[in-house]
Backbone as numpy.savetxt, mean C-alpha at the origin, in Angstrom:
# Nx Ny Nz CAx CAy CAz Cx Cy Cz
-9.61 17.46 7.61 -9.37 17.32 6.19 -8.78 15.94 5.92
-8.85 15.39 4.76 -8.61 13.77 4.45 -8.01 14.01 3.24
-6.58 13.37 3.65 -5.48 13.17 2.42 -5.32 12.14 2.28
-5.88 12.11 1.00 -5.74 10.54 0.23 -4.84 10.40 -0.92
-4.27 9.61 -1.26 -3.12 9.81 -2.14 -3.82 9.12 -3.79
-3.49 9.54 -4.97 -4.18 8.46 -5.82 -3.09 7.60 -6.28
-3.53 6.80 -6.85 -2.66 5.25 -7.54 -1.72 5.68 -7.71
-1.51 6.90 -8.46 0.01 6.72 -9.00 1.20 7.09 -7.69
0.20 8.10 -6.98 1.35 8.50 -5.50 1.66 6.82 -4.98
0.18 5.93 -4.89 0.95 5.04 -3.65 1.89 4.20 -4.71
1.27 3.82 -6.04 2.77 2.82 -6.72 4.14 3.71 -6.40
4.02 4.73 -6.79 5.58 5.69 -6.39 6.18 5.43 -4.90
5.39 5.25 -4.20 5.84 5.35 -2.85 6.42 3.98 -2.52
5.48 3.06 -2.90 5.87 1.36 -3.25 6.83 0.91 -3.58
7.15 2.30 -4.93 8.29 1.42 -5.58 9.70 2.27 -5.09
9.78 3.27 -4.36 10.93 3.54 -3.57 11.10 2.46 -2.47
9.78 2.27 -1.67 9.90 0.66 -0.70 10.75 -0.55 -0.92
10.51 -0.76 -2.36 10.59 -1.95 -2.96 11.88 -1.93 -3.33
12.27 -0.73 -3.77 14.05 -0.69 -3.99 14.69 -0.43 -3.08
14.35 0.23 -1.81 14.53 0.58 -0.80 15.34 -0.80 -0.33
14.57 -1.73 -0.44 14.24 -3.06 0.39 15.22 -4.24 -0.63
14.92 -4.06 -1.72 16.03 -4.72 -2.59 17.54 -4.55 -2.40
17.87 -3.16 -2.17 19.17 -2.57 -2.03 19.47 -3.52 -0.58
18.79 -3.58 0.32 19.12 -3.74 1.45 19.44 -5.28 1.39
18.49 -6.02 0.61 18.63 -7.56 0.55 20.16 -8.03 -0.13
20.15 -6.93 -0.95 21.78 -7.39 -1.99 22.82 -6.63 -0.72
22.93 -5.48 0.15 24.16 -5.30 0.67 23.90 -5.94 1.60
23.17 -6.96 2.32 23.22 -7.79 3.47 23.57 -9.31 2.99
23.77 -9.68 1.49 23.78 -10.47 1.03 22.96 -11.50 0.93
21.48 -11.47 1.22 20.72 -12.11 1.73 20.11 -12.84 0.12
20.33 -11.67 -1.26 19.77 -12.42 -2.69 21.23 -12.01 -3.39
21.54 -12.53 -4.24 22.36 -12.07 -5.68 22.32 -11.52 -6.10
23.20 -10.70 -7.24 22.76 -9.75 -7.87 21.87 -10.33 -9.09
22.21 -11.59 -9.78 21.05 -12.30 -10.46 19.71 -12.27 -10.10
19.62 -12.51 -8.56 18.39 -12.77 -8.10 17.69 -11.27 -8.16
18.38 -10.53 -7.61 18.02 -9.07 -7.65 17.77 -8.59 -8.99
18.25 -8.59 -10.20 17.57 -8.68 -11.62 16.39 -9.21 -11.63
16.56 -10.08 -11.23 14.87 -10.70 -12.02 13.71 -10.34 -10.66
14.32 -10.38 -9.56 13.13 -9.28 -8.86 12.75 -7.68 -9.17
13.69 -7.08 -9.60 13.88 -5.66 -9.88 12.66 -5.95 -11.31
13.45 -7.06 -12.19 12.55 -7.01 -13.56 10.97 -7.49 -13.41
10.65 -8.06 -12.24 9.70 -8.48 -11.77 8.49 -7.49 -11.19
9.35 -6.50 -10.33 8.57 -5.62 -9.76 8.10 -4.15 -10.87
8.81 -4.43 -12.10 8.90 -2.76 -13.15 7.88 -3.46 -13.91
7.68 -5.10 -14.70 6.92 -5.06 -15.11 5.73 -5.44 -14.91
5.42 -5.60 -13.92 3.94 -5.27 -13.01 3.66 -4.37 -12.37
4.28 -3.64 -11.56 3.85 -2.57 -11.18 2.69 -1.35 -11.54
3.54 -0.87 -12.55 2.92 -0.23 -13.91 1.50 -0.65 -14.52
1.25 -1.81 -14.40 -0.29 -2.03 -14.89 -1.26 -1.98 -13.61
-0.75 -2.20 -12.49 -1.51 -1.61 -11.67 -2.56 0.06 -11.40
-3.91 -0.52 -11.76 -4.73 1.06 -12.16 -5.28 1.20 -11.10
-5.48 0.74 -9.86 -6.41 0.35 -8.20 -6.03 0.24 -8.01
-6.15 0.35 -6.80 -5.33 -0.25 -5.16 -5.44 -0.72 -4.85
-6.87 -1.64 -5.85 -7.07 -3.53 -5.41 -5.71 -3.97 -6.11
-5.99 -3.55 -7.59 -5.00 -4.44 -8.18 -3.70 -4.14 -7.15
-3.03 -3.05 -7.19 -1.65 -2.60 -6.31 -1.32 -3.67 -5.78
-2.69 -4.04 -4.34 -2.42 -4.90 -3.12 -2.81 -6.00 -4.05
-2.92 -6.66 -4.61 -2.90 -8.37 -5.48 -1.44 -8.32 -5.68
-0.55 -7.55 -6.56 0.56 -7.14 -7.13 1.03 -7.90 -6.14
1.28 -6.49 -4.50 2.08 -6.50 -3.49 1.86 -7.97 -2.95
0.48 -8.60 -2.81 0.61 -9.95 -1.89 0.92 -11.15 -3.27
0.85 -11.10 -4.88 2.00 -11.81 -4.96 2.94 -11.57 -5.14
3.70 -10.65 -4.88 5.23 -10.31 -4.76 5.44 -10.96 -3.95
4.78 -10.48 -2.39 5.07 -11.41 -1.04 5.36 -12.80 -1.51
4.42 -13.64 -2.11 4.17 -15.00 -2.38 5.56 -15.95 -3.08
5.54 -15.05 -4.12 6.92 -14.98 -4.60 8.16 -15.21 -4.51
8.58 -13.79 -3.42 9.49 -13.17 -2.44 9.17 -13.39 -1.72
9.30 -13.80 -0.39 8.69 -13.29 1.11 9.72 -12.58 1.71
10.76 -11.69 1.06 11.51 -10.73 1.61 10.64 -9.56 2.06
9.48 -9.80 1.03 8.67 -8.07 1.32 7.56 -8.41 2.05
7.16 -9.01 3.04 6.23 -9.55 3.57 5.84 -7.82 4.69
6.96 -6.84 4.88 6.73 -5.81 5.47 6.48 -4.85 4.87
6.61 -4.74 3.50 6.56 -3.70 2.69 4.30 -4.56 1.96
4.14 -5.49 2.33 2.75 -5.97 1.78 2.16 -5.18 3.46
2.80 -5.48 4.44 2.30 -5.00 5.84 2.02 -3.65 5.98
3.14 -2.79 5.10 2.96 -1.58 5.10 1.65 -0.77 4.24
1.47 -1.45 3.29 0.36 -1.02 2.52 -1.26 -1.59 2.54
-1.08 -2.48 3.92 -2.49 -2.64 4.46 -2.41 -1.56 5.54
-1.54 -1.40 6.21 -1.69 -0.24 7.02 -2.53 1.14 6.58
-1.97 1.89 5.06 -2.21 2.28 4.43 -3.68 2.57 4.19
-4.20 1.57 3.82 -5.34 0.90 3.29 -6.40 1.60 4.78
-6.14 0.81 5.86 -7.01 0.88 6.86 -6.98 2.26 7.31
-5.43 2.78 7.14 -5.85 4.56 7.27 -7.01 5.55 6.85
-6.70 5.04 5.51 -7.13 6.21 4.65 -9.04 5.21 5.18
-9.05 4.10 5.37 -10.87 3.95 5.36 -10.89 4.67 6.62
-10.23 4.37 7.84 -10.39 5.39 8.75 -10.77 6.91 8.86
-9.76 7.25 8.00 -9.92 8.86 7.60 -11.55 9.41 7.11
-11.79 8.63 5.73 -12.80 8.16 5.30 -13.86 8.07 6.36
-14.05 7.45 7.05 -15.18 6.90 7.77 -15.11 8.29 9.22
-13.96 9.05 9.20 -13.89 10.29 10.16 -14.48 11.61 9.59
-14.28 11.71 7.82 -14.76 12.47 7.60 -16.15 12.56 7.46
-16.31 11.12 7.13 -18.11 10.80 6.77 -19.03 11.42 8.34
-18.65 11.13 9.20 -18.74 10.86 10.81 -18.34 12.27 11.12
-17.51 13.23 10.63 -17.86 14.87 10.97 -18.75 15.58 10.39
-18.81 14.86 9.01 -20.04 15.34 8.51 -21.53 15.88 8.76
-21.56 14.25 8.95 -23.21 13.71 9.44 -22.86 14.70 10.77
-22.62 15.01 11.68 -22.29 15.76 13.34 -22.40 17.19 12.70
-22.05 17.71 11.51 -22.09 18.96 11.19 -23.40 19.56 10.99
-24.49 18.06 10.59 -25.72 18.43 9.94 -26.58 17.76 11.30
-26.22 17.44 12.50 -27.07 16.90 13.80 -27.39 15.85 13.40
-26.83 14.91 12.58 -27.45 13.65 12.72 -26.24 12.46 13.16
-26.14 12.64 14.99 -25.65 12.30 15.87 -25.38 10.69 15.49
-26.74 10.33 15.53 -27.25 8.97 15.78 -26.62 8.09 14.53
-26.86 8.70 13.04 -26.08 8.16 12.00 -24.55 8.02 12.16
-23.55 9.64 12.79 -22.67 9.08 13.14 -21.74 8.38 14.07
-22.63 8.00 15.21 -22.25 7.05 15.82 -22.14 6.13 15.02
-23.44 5.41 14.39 -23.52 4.26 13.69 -21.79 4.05 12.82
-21.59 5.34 12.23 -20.73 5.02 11.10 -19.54 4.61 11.31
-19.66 5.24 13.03 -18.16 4.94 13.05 -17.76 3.90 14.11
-19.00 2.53 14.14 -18.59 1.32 14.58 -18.09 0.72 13.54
């Protein structure tokens, strides 16, 4: 079975990351609390217009660009990404094996 999450699960999940990761930058002292405003205000009003998970990952790699505090939290959501095509390309590939056509899923799943 293939659990895929839609847009709004992965921005949710993102944006616990993202504060997750903010909190951590201000008690290690690493940004300000100024600086931390206008990243916090940075990440609420883009986020939200994100409707894909193209757009999402544009968002996340210029946040990175930006910030490069989150360069692990952009790492984390290509991970993501390559899962779920994995998953994707496992279910396609039990499929085709369910109906004997071996040869297609080999193919599919180079």
């Amino acid at each position: 079975m293939v659990f895929m999450l839609n847009i709004e699960d992965h921005k949710n999940n993102f944006g616990v990351e993202l504060t997750r990761k903010l909190g951590q930058l201000l008690e290690n002292g690493e940004i300000k609390l100024a600086e931390c405003g206008q990243i916090a205000e940075y990440i609420l009003s883009n986020i939200d217009s994100c409707s894909t998970l193209v757009e999402l990952h544009s968002f996340l790699q210029e946040l990175n660009n930006r910030y490069p505090y989150f360069e692990n939290v952009l790492q984390l959501e290509e991970g993501y990404e390559k899962e779920e095509k994995d998953q994707e390309k496992a279910a396609k590939m039990e499929e085709l094996l369910k109906h004997n056509q071996v040869d297609q899923a080999i193919a599919t799943g180079k």
